[in-house]
C-alpha positions in Angstrom: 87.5 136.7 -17.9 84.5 134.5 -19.2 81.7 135.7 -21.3 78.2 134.4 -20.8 77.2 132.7 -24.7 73.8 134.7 -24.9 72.7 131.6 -27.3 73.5 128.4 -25.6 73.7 125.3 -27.9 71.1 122.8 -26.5 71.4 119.1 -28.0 68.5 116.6 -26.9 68.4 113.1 -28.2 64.8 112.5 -29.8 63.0 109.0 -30.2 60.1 109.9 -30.6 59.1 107.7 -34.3 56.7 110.3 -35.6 59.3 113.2 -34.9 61.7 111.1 -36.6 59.8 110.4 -39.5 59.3 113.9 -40.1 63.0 115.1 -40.2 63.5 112.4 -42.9 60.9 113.6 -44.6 62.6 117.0 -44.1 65.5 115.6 -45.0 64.5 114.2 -48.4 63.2 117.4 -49.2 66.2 119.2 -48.8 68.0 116.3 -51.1 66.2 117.4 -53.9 66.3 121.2 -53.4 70.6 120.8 -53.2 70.7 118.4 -55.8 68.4 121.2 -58.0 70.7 123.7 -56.7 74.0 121.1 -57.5 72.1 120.9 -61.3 72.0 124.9 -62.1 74.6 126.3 -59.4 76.8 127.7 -62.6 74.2 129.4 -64.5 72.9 130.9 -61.5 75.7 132.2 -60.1 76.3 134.4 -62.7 72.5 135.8 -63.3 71.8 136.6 -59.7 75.2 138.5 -58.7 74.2 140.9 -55.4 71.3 138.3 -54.5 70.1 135.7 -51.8 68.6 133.0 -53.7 66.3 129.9 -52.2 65.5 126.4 -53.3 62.0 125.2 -52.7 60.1 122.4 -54.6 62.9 122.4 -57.0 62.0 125.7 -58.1 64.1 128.9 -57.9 63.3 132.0 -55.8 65.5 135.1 -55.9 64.9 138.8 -53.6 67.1 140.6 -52.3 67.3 139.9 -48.6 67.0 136.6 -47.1 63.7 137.4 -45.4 62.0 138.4 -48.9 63.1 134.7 -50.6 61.9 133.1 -47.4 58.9 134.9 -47.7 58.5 134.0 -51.4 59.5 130.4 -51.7 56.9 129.5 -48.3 54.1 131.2 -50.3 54.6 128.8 -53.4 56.0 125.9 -51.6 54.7 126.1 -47.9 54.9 122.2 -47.4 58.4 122.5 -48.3 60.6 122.3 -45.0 64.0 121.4 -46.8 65.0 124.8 -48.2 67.8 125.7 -48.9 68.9 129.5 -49.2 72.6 131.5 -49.9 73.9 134.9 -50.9 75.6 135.3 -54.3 78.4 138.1 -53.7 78.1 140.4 -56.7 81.7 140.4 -57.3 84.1 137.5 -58.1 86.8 137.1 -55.9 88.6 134.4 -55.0 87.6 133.0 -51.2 89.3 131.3 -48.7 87.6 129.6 -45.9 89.8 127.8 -43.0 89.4 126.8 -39.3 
């Protein structure tokens, strides 16, 4: 038997120049907020145990859900398209991830 996927992946080829000039744009963006993230991933890690923290402008946001950094990072940086956003787990534990 064969499930339905309720989300179907759609993939579309885009051309258009000024749609591609914005995901670069995008994409820069999102360069710097990893490489900020990349710069202060080990003192963060510790300090925001149990959070979801969020890149944005090269600045740090921290909440406690992912809609609440979301929320607070697009208030100070709404230009910002490139964020980036993950969950600390509050305990260590060694993690791993296969296909």
């Amino acid at each position: 038997m064969t499930l339905a996927n309720p989300n179907p992946i759609t993939m579309e080829r885009v051309t258009d120049p000024e749609e591609l000039a914005k995901t670069r744009v995008q994409d820069e963006r999102a360069k710097l907020n990893w490489a900020w993230r990349v710069a202060h991933a080990t003192e963060l890690i510790d300090q925001h145990r149990g959070k979801v923290l969020c890149v944005a402008g090269q600045e740090l946001f921290v909440a406690d859900t992912t809609e609440q950094v979301l929320s607070l990072a697009r208030a100070a940086h709404p230009e910002d398209d490139g964020l980036i956003t993950w969950y600390v787990p509050k305990e260590r534990a060694y993690r791993i991830y296969a296909n």
